[in-house]
N, C-alpha and C positions, 0 to 999 in steps of 0.2 A: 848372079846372072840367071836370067830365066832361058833355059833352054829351048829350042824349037817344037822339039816332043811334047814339054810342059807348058807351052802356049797351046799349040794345035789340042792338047788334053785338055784343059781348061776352055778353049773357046768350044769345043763340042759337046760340054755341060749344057750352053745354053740352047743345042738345037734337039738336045737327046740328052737329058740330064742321067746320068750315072755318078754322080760325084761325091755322093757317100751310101750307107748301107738301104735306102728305103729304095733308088734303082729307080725310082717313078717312072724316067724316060719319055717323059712329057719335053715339047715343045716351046720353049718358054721365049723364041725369036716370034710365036707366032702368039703370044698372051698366055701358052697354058699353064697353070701352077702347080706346082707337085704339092706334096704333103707338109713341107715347110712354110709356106707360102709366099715362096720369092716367085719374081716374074721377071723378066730379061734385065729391071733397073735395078741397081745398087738401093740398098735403104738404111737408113742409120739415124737411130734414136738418138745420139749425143756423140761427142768430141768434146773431150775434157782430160786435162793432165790432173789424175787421182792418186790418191797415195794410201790407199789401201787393200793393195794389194801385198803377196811375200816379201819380206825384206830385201833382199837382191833384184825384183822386179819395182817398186816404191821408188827404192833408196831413198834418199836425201831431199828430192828435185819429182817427184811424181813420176809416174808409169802417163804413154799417150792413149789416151785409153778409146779404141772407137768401136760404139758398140751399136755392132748390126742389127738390124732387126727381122725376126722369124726366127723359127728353126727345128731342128728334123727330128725336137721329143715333143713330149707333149707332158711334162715332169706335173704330177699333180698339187706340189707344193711350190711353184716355182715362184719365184720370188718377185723376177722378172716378167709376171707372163702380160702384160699389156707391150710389152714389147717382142717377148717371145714369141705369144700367142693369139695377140689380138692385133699384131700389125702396125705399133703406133711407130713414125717414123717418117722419114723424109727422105725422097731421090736425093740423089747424086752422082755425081759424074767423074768420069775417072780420073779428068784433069783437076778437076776440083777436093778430090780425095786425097789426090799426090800431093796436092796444094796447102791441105789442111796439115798431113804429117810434116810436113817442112814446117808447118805454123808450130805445130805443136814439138818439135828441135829446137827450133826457134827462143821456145820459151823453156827448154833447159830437160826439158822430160828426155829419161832416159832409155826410152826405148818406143818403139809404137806397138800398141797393145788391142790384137784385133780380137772382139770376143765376139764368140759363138759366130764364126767367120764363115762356113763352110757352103750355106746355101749362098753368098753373094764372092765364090770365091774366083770366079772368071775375071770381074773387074778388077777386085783386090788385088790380084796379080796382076795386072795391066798397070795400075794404080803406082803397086810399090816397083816396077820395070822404071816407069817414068818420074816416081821421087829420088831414083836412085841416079838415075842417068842428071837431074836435076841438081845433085850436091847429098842428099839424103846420105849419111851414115850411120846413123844409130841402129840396133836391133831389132828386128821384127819378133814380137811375140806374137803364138796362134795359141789362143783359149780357148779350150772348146770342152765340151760336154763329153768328148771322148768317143762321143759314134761318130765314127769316121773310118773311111774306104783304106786299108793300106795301099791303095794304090795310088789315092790324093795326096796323102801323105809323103809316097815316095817320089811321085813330080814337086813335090815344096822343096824339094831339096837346096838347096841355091839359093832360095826364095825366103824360106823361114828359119832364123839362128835360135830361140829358143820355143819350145811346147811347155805350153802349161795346161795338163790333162787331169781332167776328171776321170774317175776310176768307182763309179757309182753305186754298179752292181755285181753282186758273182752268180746273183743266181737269177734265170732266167723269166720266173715265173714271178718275182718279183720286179725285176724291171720292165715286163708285159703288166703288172696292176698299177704301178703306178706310175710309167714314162712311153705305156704305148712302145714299148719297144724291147721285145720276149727276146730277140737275138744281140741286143746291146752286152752282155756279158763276152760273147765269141769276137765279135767285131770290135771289141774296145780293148781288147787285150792282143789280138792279132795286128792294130791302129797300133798300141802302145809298143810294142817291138819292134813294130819300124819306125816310131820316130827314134828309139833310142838307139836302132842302124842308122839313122838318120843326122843325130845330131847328138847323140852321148852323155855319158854324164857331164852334172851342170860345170859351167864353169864359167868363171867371174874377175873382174878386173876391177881392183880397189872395192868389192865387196857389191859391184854390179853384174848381172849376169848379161854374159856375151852369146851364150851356145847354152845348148845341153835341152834334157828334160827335168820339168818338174810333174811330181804328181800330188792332185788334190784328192782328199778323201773326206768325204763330206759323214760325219757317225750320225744315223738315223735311229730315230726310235726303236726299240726291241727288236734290236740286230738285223733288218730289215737290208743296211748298205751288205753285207755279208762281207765285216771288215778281215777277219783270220785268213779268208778266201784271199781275199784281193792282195794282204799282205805276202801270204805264201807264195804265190802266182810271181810277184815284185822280188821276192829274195830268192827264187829259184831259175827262173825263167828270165830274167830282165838283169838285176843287179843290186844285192845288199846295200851298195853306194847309190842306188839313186835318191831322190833327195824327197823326200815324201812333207806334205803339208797335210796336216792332220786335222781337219776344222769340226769346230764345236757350234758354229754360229748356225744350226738347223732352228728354227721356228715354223710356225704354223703360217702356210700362204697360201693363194689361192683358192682350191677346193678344198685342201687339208683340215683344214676345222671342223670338215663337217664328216670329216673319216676317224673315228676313235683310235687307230693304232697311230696317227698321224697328227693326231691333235694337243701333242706336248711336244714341250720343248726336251731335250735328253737329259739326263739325269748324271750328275756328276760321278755316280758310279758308271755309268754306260764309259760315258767317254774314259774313267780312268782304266777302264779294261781294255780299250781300246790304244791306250801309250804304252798297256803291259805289251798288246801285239807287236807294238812296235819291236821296243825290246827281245822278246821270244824270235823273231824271225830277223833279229841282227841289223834292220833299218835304223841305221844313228846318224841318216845325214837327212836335216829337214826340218820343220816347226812342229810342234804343239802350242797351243791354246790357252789360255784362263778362261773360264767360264764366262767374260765381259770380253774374250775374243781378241786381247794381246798374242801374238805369236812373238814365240822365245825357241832358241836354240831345242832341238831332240835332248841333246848330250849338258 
């Protein structure tokens, strides 16, 4: 259920946007756009039941995957950036959003899977209020790039049963060269404790995930993601058990080709130091990779 505080919090996103770290506070009932570039409508690049994502997020029958469009980085290798960054995408309306996750129930997907949700998140929660009141049961996942307000965070309560977080960077001056966003290490790590106040280690029902946190951890070129960092942060501060996705699948997008530290793909030595972390800081629940980007069991 969506609480009254957590409606009134979300509908004053769009008169005075505060709703994750950039604060814009821009007007968006009146046209103005912050730094994401959303504007009072909902917009969403696709609706598709996919199956590649984590095994517990997949399973068997697809993840609902609805993927917004904009959003509050500006990552220079993004993979996604005609959607992230260039806008490409179509309105929609809150009835017809609610409308789609039941479609995509319907068709057996195990969860509805909102990515990079956070600049169209007023709707979204209006959206999933009235899939729910409609028949909707499956879980809501929130994908997100990890910069995020713990305060958004802590109105999803009710709202969102699993987080699936990116854990990008540790060090500041790197996440300022290449995502436009120097405070994304404070702000993703203070986001990341409260969804695990929020909704706990994962947990899963017949090998589906119902609740909990997962965290992604993307290994970047010549230690660039500052992986040691982010693991130590995870086994002391957060929880040994939480369930860590360790991905390999970095390539070259965007502007990245034309940046040298960022113009290879990682080198199977990178990433194998990267599963030693694992190990050394005691994280054994979660995936690692093959170099062709199979996820298998940590253990």
């Amino acid at each position: 259920m969506v609480s009254r505080e957590a409606l009134g919090y979300f509908d004053s996103g769009l008169e005075e946007c505060l709703l994750c770290p950039r604060k814009c506070g821009v007007n968006r009932l009146k046209g103005e756009v912050g730094y994401c570039g959303a504007g009072p409508d909902m917009m969403v690049s696709s609706i598709t039941v996919h199956t590649g994502e984590e095994p517990p997020i997949s399973g068997t029958a697809g993840s609902g995957t609805v993927f917004l469009t904009g959003c509050n980085m500006r990552c220079v290798y993004c993979q996604n950036y005609p959607i992230s960054q260039m806008g490409h995408g179509n309105v929609i309306g809150v009835d017809d959003l609610a409308s789609a996750m039941l479609k995509l129930e319907s068709r057996g997907a195990h969860n509805i899977n909102l990515v990079t949700p956070v600049q169209h998140i007023t709707g979204i929660v209006h959206a999933i209020a009235e899939a729910r009141r409609r028949g909707l049961v499956i879980p809501v996942v929130y994908n997100t790039s990890g910069y995020e307000s713990p305060e958004t965070i802590r109105m999803l309560e009710g709202v969102v049963d699993v987080y699936l977080a990116d854990m990008r960077y540790s060090d500041p001056e790197m996440a300022g060269r290449y995502s436009d966003a120097p405070d994304y290490p404070r702000h993703n790590r203070l986001a990341v404790r409260q969804m695990y106040d929020s909704a706990g280690l994962l947990e899963c029902d017949a090998g589906i995930a119902r609740r909990g946190l997962i965290i992604r951890h993307l290994v970047l070129p010549g230690g660039i993601a500052g992986t040691e960092s982010t693991f130590a942060f995870l086994a002391r501060e957060v929880s040994p058990l939480v369930h860590v996705s360790l991905m390999c699948q970095y390539f070259p997008a965007n502007r990245a080709p034309g940046m040298p530290e960022l113009s290879r793909r990682i080198t199977p030595a990178e990433y194998r130091q990267a599963v030693r972390l694992l190990d050394r800081y005691g994280l054994e629940n979660g995936w690692v990779q093959d170099m062709e980007g199979d996820a298998r069991p940590v253990a």
